[in-house]
N, C-alpha and C positions, 0 to 999 in steps of 0.2 A: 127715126126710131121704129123699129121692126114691130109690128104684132103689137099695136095701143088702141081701145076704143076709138077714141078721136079721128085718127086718120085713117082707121078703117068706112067707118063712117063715109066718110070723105071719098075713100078710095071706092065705095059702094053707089056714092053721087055719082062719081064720074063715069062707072064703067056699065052700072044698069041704062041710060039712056043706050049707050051705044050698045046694048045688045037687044035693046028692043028695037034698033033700028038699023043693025049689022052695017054698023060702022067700022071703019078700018083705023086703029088705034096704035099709036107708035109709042115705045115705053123705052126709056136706058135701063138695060140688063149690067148686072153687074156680074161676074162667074170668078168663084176664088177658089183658088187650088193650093197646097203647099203642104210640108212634111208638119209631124207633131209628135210632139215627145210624150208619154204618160207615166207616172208615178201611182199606183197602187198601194199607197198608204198600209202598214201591216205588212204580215206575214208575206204578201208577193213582195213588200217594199224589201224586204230583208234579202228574200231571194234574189232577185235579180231588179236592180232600183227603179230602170227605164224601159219602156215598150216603147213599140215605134208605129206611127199611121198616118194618115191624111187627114187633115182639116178642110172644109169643103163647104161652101156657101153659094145658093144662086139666089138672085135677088134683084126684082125690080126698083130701082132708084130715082125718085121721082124728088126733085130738087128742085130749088128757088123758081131758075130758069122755065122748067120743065110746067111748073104749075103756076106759071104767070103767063106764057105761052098757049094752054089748055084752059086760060081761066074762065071761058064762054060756056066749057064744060061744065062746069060747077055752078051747081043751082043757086041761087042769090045767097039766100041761107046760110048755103055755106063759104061763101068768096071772104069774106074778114078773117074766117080760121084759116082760110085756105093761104092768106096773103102774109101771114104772122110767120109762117110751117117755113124751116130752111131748107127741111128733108126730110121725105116718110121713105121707109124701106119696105118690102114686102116682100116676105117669099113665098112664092108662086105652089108649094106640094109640101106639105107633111110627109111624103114619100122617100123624100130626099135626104139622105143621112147630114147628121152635121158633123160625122168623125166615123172614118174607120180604122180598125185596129189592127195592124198587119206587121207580128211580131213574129218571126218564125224563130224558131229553136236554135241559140246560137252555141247556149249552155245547155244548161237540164231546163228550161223554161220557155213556151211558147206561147201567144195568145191571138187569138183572133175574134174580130165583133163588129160591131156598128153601134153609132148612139144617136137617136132618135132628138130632137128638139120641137116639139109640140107647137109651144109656145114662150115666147123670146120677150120682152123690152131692153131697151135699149136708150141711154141717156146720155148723149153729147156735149163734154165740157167744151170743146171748143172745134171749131169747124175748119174746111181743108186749106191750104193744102196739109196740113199735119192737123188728124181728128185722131182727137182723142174722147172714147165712150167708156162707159161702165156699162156693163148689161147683168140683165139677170135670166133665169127661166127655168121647166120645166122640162128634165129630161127622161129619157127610156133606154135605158141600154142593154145589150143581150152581146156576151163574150165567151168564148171557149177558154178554158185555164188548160195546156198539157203541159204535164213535168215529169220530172225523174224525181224531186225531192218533195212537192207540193202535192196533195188532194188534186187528182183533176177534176173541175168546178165549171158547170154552164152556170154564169153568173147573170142571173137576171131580175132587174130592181130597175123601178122607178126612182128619180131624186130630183135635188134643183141643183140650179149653178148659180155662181158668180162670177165676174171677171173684167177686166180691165183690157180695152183694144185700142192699139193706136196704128191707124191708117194715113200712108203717106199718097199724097198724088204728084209719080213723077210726070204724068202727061194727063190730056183730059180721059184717053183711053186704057190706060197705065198705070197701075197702083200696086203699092207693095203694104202690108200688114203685118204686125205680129201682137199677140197678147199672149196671157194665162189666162184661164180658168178654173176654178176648185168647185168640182160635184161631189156634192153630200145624198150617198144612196141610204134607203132603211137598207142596215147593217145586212150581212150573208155569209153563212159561214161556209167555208172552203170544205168543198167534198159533197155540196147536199145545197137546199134552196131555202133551209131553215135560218133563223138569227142564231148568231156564234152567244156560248155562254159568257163570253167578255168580247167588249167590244173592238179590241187590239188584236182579238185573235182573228179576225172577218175581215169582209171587204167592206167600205164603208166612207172611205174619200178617194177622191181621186183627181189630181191635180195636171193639166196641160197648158204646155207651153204649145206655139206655133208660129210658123210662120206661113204666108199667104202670099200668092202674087194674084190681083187679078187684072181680066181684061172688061172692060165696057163697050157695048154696043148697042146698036137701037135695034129693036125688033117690033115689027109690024103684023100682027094679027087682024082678020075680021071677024069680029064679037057679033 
């Protein structure tokens, strides 16, 4: 579960020892790439239904195996949480977008952006090889609107999400993904940074689908 108290905690046990003592730390990386469709609820939904971008994920995966292997790491304290945990996930930079928008003009409408994810959880019905999560969090997004029939609009607003992902593992280093998601931004009306007089007329949800493949690997730092 990505970005929870608990296993931050956890993940702050394990990794301050080794950097007061520049230790050399081996983590499974997980990297997900793959296409995403976007619906702009409202007046863009009318004009033209779907955008097109990337769905993008990096994240250290730290699993049963991984923290039973490491468990000498973990201060006493914490070893009973640490033995309960199937899987903590961690991303590594808030710098790292979790979607870009890359619609270019095929009709009168184009968009281009990125959306930011702060801050994620993430809650796992059931575990691999087919996981299926619900997540939620807290997003940032900044998009260019150009049209021939729409306001051209920098649309920029903070929101949250919700959503539903189910993750397949065809191999241990191989996995394939797909969900939705729906972001509820405070509203913005088209042409300007202001809230629309009605809320049908603005931008205000926005719902993606995706698909992902990713690859895992181990990568070794010295902290």
């Amino acid at each position: 579960m990505p970005l929870r108290s608990a296993p931050l905690l956890l993940l702050s046990a394990l990794l301050l020892p080794a950097l007061a003592s520049a230790q050399r730390l081996t983590v499974p990386v997980d990297v997900g790439v793959g296409p995403a469709a976007f619906a702009f609820f409202g007046p863009v939904f009318e004009d033209q239904p779907i955008h097109t971008g990337l769905k993008i994920s990096v994240q250290a995966v730290l699993d049963k195996a991984w923290l039973k292997k490491n468990q000498r790491r973990v201060p006493q304290r914490y070893r009973k949480y640490a033995s309960s945990l199937d899987e903590v996930r961690i991303s590594p930079s808030l710098l790292i977008p979790d979607t870009l928008i890359i619609s270019p003009k095929l009709r009168d409408t184009g968009m281009y952006g990125a959306t930011w994810k702060p801050l994620s959880l993430g809650v796992p019905l059931t575990s691999s090889p087919a996981r299926l999560s619900l997540g939620a969090g807290l997003l940032l997004t900044y998009a260019y609107l150009h049209s021939n029939t729409l306001p051209n609009t920098h649309f920029v607003r903070p929101g949250a999400e919700v959503g539903v992902d189910l993750e397949l593992q065809l191999s241990k280093r191989f996995l394939v993904s797909l969900g939705w998601e729906s972001a509820f931004y405070v509203p913005q009306e088209l042409g300007g940074l202001g809230l629309p007089e009605r809320l049908r007329d603005g931008i205000f949800h926005v719902g993606q689908a995706y698909l992902q493949l990713h690859v895992r690997f181990p990568y070794t730092a010295r902290l």
